[in-house]
DSSP file (Angstrom, degrees, kcal/mol; ACC not computed):
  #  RESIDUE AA STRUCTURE BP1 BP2  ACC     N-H-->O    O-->H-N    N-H-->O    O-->H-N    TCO  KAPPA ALPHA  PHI   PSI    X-CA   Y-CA   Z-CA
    1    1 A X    >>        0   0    0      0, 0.0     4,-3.4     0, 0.0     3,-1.3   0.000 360.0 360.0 360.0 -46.8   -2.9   12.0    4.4
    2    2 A X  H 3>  +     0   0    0      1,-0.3     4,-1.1     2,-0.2     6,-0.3   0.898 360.0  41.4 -57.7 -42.8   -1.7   15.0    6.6
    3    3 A X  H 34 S+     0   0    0      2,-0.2     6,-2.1     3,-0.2    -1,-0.3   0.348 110.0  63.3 -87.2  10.9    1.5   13.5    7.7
    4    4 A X  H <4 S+     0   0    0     -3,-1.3    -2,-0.2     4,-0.2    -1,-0.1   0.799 113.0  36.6 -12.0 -73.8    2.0   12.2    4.0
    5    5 A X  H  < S+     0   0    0     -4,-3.4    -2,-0.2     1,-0.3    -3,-0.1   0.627 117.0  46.3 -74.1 -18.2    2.1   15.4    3.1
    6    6 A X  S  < S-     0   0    0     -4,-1.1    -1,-0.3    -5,-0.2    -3,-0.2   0.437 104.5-122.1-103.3 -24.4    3.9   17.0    6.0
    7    7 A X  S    S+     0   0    0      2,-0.2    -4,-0.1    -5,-0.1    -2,-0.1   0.188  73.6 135.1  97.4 -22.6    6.5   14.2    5.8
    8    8 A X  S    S+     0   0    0     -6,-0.3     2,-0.4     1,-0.1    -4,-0.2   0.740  71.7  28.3 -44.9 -32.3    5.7   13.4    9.4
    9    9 A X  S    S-     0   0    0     -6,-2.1    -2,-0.2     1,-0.1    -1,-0.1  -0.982  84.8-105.3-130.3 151.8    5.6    9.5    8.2
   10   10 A X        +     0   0    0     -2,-0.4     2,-0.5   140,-0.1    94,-0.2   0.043  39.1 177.7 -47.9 158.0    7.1    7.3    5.7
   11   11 A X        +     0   0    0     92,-0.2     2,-0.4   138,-0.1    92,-0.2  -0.935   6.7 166.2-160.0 137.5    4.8    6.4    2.8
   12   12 A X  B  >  +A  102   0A   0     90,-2.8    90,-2.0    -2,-0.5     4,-0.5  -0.916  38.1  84.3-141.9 177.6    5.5    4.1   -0.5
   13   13 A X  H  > S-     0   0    0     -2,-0.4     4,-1.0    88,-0.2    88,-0.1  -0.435  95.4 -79.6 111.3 177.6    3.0    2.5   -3.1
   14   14 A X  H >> S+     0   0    0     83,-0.6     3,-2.7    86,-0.3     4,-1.4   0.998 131.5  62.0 -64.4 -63.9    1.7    4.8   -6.2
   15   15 A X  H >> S+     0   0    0     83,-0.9     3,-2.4    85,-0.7     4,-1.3   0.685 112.8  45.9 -31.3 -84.1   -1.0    6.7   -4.0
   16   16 A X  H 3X S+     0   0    0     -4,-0.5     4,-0.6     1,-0.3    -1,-0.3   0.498 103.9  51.8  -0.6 -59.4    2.2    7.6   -2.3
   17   17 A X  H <X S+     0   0    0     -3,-2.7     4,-1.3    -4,-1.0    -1,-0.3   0.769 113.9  47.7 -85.3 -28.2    4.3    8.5   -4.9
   18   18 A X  H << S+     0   0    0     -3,-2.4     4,-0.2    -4,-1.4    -2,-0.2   0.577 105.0  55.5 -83.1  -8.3    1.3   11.1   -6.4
   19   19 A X  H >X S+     0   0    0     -4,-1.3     4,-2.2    -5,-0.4     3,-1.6   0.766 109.3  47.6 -87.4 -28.2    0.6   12.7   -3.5
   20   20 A X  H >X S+     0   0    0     -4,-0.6     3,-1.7    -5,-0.3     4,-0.5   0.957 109.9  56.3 -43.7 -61.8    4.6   13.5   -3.3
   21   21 A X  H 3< S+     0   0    0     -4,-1.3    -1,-0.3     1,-0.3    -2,-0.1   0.692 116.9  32.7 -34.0 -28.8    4.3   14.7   -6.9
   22   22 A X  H <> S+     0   0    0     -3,-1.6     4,-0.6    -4,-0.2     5,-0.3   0.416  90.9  96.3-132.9 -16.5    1.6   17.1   -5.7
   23   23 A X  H XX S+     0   0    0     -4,-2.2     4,-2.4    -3,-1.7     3,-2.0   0.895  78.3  62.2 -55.5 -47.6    2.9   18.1   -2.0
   24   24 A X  H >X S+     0   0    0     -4,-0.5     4,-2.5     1,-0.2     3,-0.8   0.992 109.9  46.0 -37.1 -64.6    4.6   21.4   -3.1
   25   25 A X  H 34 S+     0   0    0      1,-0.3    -1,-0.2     2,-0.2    -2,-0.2   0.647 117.6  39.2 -52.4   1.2    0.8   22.6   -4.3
   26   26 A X  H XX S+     0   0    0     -3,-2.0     4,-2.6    -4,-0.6     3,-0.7   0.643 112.3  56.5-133.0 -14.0   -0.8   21.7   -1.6
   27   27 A X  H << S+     0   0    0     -4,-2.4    -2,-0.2    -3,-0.8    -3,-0.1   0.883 111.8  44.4 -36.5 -44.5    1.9   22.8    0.9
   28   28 A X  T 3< S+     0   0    0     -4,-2.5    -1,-0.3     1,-0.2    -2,-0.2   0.132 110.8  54.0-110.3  32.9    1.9   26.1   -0.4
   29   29 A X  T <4 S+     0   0    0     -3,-0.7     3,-0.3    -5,-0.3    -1,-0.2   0.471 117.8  45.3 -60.1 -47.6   -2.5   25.9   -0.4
   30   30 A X  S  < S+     0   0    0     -4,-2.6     3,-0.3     1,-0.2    -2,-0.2   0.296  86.3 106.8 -88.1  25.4   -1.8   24.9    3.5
   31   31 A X  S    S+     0   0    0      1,-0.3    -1,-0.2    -5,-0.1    -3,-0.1   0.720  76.9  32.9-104.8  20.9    0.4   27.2    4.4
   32   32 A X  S    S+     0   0    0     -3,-0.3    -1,-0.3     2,-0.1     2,-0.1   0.491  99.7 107.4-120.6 -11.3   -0.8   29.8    6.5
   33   33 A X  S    S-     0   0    0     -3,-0.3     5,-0.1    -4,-0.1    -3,-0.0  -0.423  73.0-114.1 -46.4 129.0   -3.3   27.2    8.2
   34   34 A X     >  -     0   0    0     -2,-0.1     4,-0.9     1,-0.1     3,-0.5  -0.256  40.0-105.6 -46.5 165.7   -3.1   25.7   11.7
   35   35 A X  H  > S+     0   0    0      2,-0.2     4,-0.6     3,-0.2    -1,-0.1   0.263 120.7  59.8 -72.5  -5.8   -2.5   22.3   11.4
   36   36 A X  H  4 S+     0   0    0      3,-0.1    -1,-0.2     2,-0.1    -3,-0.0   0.678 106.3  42.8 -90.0 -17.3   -5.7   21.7   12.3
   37   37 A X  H  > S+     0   0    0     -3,-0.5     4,-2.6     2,-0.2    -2,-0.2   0.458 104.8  62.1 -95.0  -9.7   -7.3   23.5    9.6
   38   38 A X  H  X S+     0   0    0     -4,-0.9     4,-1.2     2,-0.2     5,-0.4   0.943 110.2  46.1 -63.1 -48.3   -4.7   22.0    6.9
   39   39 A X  H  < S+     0   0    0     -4,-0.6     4,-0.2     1,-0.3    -2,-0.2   0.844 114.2  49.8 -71.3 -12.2   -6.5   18.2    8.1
   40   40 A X  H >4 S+     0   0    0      1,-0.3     3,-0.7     2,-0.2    -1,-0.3   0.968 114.1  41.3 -98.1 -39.9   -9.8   19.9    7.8
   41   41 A X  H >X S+     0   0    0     -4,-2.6     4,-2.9     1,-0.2     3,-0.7   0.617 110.9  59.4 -43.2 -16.3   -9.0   21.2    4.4
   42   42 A X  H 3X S+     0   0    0     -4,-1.2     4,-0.9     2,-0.2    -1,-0.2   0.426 106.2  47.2-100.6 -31.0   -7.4   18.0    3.5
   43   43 A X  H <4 S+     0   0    0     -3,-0.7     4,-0.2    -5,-0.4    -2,-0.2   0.353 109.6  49.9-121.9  20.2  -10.4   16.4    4.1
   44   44 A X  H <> S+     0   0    0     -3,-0.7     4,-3.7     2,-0.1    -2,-0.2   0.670 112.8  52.3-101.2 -60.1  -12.7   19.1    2.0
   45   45 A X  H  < S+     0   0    0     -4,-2.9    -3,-0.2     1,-0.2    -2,-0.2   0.833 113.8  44.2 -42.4 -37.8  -10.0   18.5   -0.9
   46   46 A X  T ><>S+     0   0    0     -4,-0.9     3,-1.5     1,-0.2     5,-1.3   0.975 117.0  43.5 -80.1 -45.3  -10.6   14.7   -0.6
   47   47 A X  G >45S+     0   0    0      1,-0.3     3,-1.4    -4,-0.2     2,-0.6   0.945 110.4  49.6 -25.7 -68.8  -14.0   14.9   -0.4
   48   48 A X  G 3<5S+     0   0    0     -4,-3.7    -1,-0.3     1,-0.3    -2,-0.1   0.011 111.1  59.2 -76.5  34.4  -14.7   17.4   -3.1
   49   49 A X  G < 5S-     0   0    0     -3,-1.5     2,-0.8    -2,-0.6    -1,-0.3  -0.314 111.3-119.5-158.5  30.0  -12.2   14.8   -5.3
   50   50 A X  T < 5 +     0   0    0     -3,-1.4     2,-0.5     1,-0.1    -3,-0.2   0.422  62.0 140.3  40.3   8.3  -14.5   11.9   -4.8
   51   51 A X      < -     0   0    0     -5,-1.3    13,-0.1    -2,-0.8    -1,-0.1  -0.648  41.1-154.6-120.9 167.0  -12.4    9.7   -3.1
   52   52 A X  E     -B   63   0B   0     11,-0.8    11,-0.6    -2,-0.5     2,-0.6  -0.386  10.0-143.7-107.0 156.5  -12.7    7.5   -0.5
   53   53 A X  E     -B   62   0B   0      9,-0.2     2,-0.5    -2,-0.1     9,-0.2  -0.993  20.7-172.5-117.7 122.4   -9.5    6.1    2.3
   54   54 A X  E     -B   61   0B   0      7,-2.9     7,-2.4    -2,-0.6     2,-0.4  -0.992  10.8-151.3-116.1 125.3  -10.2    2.6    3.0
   55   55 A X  E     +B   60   0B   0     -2,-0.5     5,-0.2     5,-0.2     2,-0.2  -0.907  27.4 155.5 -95.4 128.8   -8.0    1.4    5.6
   56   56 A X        -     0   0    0      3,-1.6     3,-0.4    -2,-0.4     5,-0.0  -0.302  57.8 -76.7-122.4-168.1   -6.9   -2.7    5.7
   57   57 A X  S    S+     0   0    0      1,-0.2     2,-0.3    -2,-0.2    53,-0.1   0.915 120.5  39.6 -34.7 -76.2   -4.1   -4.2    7.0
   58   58 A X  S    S-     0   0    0      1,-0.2    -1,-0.2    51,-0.1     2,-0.1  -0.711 122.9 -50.0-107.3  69.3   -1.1   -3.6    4.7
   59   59 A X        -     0   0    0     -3,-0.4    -3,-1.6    -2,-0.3     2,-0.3  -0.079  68.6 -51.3 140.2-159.4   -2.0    0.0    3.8
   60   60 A X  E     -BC  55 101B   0     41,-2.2    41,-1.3    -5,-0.2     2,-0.6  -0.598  28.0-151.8-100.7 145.7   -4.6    2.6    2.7
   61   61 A X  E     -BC  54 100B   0     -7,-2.4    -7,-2.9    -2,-0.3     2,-0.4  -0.961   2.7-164.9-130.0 136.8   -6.6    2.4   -0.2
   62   62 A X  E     -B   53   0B   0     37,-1.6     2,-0.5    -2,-0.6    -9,-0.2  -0.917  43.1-141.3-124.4  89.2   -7.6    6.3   -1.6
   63   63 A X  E     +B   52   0B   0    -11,-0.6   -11,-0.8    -2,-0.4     2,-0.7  -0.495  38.9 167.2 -74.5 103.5  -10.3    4.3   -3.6
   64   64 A X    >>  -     0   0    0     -2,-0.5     3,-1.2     1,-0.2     4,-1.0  -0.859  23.7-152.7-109.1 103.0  -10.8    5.5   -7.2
   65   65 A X  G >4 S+     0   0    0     -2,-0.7     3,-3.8     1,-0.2    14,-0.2   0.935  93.6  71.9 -43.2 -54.9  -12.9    2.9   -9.6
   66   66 A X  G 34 S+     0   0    0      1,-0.2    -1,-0.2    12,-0.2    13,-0.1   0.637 114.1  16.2 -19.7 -54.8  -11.4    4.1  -12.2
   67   67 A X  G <4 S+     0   0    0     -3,-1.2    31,-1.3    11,-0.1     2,-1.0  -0.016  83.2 132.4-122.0  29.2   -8.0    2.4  -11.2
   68   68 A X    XX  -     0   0    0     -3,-3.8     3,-1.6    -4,-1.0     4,-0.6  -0.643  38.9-165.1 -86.0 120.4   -9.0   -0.3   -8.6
   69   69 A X  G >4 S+     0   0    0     -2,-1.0     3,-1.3     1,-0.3     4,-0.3   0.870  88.0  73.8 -63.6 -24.7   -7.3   -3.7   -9.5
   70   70 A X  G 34 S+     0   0    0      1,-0.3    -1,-0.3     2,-0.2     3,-0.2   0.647 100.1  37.1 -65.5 -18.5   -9.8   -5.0   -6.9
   71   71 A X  G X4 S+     0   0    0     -3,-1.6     3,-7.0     1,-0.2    -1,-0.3   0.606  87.9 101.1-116.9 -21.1  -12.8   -4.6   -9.3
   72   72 A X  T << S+     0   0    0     -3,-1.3    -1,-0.2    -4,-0.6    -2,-0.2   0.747  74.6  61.3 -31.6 -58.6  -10.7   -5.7  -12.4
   73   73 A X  T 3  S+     0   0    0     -4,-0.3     2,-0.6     1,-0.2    -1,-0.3   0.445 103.6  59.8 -51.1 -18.0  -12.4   -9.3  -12.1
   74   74 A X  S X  S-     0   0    0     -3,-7.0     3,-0.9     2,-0.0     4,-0.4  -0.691  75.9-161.3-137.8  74.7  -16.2   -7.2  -12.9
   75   75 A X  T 3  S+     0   0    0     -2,-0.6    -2,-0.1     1,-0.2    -3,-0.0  -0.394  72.3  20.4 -70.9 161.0  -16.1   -5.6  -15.9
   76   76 A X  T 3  S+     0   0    0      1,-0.1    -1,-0.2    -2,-0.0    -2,-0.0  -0.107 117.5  70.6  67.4 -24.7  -18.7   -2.7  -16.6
   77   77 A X  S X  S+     0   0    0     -3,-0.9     3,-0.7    -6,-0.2    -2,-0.2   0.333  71.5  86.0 -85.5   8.8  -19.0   -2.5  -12.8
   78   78 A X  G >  S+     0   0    0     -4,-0.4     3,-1.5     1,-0.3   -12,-0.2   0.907  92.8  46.1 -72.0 -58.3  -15.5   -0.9  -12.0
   79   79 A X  G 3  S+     0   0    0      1,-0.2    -1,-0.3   -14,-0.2   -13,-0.2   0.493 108.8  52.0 -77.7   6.4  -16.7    2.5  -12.5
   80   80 A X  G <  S+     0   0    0     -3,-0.7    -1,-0.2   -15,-0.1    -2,-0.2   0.292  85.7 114.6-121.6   8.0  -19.8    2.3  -10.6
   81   81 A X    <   -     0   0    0     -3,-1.5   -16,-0.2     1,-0.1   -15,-0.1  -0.423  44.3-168.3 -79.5 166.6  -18.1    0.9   -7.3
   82   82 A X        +     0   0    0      1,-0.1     2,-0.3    -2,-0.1    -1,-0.1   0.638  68.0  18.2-121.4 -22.0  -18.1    2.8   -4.4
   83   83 A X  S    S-     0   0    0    -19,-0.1    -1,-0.1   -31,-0.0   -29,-0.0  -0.933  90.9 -80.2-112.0 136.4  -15.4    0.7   -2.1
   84   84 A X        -     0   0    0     -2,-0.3     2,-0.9     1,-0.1     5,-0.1  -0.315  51.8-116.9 -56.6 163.3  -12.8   -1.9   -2.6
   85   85 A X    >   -     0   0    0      3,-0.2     3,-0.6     1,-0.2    -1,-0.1  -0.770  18.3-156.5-112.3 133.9  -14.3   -5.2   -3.0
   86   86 A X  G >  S+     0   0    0     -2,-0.9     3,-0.8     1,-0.2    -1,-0.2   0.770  83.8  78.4 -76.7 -12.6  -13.4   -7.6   -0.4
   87   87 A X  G 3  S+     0   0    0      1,-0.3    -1,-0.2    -3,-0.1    -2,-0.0   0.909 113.2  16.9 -51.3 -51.6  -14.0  -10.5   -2.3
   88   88 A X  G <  S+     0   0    0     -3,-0.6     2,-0.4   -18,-0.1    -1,-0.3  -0.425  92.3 117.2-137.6  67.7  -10.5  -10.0   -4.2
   89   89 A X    <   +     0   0    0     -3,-0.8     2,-0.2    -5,-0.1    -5,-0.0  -0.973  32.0 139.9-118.5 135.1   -8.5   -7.7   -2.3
   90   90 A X     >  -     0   0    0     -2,-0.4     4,-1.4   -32,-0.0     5,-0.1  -0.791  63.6 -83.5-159.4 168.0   -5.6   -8.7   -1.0
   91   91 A X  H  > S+     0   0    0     -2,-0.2     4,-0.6     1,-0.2    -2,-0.0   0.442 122.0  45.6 -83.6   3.0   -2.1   -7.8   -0.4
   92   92 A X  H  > S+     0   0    0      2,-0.1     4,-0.8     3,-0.1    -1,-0.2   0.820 112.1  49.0 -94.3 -36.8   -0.8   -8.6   -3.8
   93   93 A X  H >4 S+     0   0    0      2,-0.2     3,-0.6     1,-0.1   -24,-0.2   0.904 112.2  51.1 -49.4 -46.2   -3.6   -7.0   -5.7
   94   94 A X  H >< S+     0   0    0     -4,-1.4     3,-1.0     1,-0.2     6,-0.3   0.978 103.2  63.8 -35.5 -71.9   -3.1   -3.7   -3.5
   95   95 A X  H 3< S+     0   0    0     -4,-0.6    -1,-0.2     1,-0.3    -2,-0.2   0.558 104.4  37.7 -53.2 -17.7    0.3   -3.9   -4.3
   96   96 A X  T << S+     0   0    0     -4,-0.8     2,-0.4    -3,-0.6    -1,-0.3  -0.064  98.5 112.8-104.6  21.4    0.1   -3.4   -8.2
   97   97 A X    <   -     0   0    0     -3,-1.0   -83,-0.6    -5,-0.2   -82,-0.3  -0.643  63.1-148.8-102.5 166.3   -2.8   -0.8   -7.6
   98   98 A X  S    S+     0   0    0    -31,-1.3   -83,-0.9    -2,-0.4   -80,-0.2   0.736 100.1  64.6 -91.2 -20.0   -2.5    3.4   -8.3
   99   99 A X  S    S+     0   0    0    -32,-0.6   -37,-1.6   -85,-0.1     2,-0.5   0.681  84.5 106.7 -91.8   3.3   -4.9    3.8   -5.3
  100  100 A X  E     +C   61   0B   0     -6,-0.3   -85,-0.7    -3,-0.3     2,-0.3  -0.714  34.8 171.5-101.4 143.1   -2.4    2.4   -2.6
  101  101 A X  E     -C   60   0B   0    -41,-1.3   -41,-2.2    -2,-0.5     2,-0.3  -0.942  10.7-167.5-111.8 135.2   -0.4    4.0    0.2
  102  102 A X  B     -A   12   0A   0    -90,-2.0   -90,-2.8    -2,-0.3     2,-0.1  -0.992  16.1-168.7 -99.0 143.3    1.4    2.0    2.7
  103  103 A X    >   -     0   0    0     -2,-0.3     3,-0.7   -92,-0.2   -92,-0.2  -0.183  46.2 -84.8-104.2-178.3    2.8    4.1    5.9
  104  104 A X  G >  S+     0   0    0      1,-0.2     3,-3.8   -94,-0.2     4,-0.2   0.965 124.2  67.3 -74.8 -60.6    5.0    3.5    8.7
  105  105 A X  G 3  S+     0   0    0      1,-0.3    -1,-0.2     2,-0.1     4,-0.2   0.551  96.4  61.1 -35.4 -28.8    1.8    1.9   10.6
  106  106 A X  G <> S+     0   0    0     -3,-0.7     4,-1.4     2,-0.1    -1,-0.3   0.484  75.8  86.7 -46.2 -33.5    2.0   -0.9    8.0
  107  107 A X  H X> S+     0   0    0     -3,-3.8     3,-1.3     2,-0.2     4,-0.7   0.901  76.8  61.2 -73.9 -73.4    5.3   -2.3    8.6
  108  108 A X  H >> S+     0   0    0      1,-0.3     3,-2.4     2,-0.2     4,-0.8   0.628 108.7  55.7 -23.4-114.9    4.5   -4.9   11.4
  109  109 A X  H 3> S+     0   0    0      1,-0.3     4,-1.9     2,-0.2    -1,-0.3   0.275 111.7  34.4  41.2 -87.6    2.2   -6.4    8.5
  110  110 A X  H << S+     0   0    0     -4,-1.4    -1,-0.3    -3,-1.3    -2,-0.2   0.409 115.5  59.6 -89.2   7.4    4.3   -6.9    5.8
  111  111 A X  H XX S+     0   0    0     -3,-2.4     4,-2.3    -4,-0.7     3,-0.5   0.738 113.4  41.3 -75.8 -38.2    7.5   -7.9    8.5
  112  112 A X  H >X S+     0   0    0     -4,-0.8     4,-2.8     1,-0.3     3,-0.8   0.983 117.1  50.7 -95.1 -42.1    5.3  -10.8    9.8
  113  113 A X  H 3< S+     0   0    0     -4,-1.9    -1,-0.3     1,-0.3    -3,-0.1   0.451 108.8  51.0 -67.3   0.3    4.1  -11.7    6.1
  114  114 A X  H <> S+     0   0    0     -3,-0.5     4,-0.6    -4,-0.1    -1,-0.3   0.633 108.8  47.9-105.1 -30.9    7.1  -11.8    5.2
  115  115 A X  H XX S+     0   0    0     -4,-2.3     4,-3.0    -3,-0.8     3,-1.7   0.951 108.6  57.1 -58.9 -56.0    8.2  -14.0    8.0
  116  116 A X  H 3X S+     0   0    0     -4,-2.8     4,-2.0     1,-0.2    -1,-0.2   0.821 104.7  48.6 -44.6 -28.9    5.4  -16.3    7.4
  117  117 A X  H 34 S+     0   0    0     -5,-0.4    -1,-0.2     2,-0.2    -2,-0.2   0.556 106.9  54.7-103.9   6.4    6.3  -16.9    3.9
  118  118 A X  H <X S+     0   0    0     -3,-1.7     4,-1.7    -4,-0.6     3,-0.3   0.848 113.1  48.8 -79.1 -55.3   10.1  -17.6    4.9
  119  119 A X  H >X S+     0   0    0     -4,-3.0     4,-1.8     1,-0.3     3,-1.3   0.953 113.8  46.6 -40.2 -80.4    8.3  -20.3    7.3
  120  120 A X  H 3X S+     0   0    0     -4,-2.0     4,-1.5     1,-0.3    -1,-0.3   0.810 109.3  47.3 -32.4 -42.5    6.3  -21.4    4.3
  121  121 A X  H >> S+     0   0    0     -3,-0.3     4,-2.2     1,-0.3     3,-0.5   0.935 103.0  69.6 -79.0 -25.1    9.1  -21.9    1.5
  122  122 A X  H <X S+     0   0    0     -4,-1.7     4,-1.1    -3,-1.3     3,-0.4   0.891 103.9  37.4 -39.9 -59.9   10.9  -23.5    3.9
  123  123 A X  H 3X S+     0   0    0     -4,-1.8     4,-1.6     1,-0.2    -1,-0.3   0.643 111.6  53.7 -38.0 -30.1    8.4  -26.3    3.8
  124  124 A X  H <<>S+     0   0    0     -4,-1.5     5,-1.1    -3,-0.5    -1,-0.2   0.782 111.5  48.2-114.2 -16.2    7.7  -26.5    0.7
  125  125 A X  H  <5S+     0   0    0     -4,-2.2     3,-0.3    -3,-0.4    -1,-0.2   0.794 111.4  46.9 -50.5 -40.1   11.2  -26.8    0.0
  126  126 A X  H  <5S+     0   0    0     -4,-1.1    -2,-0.3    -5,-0.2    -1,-0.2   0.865 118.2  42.2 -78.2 -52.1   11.8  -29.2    2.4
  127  127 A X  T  <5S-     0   0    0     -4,-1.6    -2,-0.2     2,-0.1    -1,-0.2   0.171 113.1-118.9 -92.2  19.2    8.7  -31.3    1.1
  128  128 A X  T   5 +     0   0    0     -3,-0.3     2,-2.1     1,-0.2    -3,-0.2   0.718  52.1 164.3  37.6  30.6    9.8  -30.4   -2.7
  129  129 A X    >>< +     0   0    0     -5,-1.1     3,-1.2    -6,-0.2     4,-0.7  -0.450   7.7 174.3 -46.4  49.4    6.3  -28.4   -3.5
  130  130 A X  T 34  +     0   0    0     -2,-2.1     4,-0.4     1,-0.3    -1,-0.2   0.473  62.9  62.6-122.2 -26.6    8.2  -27.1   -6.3
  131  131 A X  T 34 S+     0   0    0      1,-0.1    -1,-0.3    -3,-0.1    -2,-0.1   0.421 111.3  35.8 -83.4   8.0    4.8  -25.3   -7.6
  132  132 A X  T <> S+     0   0    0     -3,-1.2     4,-2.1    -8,-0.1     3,-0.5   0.429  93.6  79.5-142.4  -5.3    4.5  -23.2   -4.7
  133  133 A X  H  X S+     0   0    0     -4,-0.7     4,-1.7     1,-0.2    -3,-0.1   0.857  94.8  54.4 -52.0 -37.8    7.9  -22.3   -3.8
  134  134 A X  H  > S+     0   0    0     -4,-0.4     4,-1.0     2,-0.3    -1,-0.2   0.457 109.5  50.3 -62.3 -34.0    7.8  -19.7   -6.6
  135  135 A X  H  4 S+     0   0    0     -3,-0.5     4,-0.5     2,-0.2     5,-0.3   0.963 107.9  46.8 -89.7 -62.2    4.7  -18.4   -5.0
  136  136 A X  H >X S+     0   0    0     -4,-2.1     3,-3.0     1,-0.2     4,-0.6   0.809 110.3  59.4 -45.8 -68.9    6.1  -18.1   -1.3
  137  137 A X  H >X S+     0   0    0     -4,-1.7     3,-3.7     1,-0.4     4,-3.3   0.830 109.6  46.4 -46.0 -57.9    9.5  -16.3   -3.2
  138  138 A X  H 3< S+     0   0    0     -4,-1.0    -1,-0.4     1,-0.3     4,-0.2   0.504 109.9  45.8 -65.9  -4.1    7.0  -13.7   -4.5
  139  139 A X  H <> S+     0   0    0     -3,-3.0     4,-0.6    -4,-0.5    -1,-0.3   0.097 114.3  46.4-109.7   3.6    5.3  -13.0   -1.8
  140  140 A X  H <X S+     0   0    0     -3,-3.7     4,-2.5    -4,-0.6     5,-0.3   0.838 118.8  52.1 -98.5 -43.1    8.8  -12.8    0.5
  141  141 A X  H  X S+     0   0    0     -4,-3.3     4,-3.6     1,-0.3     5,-0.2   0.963 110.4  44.6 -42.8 -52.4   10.1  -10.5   -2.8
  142  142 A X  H  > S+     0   0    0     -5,-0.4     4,-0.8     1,-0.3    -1,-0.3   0.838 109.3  53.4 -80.7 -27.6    7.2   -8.4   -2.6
  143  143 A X  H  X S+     0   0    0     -4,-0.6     4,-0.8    -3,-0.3     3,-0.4   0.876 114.1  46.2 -41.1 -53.8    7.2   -7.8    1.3
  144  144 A X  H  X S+     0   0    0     -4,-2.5     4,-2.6     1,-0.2    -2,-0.2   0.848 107.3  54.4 -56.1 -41.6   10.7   -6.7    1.1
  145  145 A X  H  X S+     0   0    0     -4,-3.6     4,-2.0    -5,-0.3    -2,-0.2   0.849 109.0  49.0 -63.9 -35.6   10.1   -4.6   -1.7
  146  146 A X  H  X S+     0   0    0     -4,-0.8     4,-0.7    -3,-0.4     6,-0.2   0.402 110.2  52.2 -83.2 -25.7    7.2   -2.6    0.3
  147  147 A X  H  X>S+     0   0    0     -4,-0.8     5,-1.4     2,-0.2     4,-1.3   0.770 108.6  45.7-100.1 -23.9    9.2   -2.2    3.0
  148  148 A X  H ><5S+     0   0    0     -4,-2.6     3,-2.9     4,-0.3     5,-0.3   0.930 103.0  64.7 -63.4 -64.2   12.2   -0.7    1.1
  149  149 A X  H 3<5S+     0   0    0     -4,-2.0    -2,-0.2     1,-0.3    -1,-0.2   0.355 112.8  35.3 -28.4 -78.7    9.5    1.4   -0.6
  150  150 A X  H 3<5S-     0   0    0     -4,-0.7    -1,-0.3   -47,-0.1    -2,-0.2  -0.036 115.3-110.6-145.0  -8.8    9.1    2.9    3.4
  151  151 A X  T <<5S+     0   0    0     -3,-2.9    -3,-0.2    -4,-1.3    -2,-0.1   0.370  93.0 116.9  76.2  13.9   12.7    2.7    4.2
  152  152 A X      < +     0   0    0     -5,-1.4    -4,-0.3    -4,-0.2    -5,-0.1   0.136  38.7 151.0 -86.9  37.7   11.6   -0.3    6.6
  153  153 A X        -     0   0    0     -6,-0.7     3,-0.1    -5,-0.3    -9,-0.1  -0.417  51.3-104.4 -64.3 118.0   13.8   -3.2    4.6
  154  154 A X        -     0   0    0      1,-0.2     2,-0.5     2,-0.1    -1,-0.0   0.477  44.8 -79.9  30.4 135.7   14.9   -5.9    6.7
  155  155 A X     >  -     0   0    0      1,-0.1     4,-0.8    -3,-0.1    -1,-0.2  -0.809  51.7-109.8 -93.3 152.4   18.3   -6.1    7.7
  156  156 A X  H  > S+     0   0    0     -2,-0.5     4,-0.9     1,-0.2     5,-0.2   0.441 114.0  58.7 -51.4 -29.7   20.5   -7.6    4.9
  157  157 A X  H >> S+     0   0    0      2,-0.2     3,-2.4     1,-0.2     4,-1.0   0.979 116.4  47.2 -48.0 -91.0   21.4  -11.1    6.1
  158  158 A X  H 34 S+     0   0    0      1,-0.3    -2,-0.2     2,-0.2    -1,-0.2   0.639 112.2  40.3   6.0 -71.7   17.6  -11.2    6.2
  159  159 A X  H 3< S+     0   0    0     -4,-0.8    -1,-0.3     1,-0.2    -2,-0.2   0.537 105.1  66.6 -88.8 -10.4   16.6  -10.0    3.1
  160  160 A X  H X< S+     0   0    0     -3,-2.4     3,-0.9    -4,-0.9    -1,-0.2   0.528 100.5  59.0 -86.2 -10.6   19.8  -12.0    0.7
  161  161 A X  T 3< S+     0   0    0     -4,-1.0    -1,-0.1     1,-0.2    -2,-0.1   0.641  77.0  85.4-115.5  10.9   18.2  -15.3    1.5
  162  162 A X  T 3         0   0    0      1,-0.2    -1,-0.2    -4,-0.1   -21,-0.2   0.242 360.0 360.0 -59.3  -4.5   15.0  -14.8    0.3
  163  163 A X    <         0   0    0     -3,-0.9    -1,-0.2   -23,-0.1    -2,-0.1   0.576 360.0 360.0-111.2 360.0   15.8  -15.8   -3.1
C-alpha cells in the first residue's frame, strides 16, 4: 500500500485506481512522517477501515464484503465474510472486482498465463475446439489488459496475435 501510494510501484485494477483517487489526502496526512511511520499509519488507517489485504498470485485483494465478486455465488452471506472465498476466486473473478490491486510483483503471473493460454488456443485451434477457443482468447485479452493496466504489456508482435 505504501509504495502505491508513494508511486514507488506500478499498480492497476479498481483497488488501484481509488487509492490514486485518494493519494493527494493521504500524502498530505503522511507528510511530515518518516517513512516508517507513514507504513505504520497506513496500517492504523487500514485497520481502523475494516479491511483486510489478502495476497494471491495475480494481485492483492483489500477485501471488502460489500463488493467481493468472490462471495457473489452466497447471497445473504456476502456481508458477513471476513476473507475472499477460495472456493471461487480466481483470476477472472478478481479481475472484475473493486477490491483488486495488481503491482509490479504480479507481472510474472499474468506473463506466464498469458503464455499458457497462447499454448492452449493453439490447440484448440489446431484440434477445432471451437467452444473453448473463445475462452482461451479471453483469458490471453484479459492478461494483456492487466498488464497494460501496470504498464507491463507485452511487446506488440506479441500482443496483435492474440486475437
Amino acid at each position: 500500500l505504501h509504495e502505491m501510494i508513494t508511486g514507488k510501484t506500478r499498480a492497476g485494477g479498481k483497488m488501484a485506481e481509488m487509492i490514486r483517487d485518494r493519494a493527494v489526502d493521504i500524502h498530505t496526512h503522511l507528510a511530515d512522517m518518516t517513512e516508517q511511520d507513514q507504513r505504520h499509519e497506513l496500517g492504523r488507517m487500514v485497520r481502523a477501515s475494516d479491511v483486510r489485504v489478502w495476497s494471491c498470485d495475480w494481485g492483492w485483494c483489500f477485501f471488502r464484503p460489500e463488493t467481493a465478486r468472490c462471495h457473489l455465488p452466497q447471497p445473504g452471506h456476502r456481508v458477513q465474510a471476513l476473507k475472499p472465498n477460495d472456493a471461487t476466486r480466481n483470476p477472472s473473478t478478481c479481475c472484475s472486482c473493486a477490491n483488486l490491486a495488481v503491482t509490479d510483483e504480479h507481472v510474472d503471473f499474468w506473463r506466464a498465463r498469458r503464455t499458457k493460454w497462447k499454448k492452449e488456443l493453439a490447440d484448440y485451434q489446431r484440434l477445432g475446439r471451437d467452444e473453448l477457443i473463445l475462452v482461451a482468447k479471453d483469458r490471453i485479452n484479459q492478461s494483456d489488459a492487466v498488464l497494460r493496466l501496470i504498464g507491463a504489456a507485452q511487446r506488440r508482435s506479441e500482443m496483435s496475435d492474440a486475437s
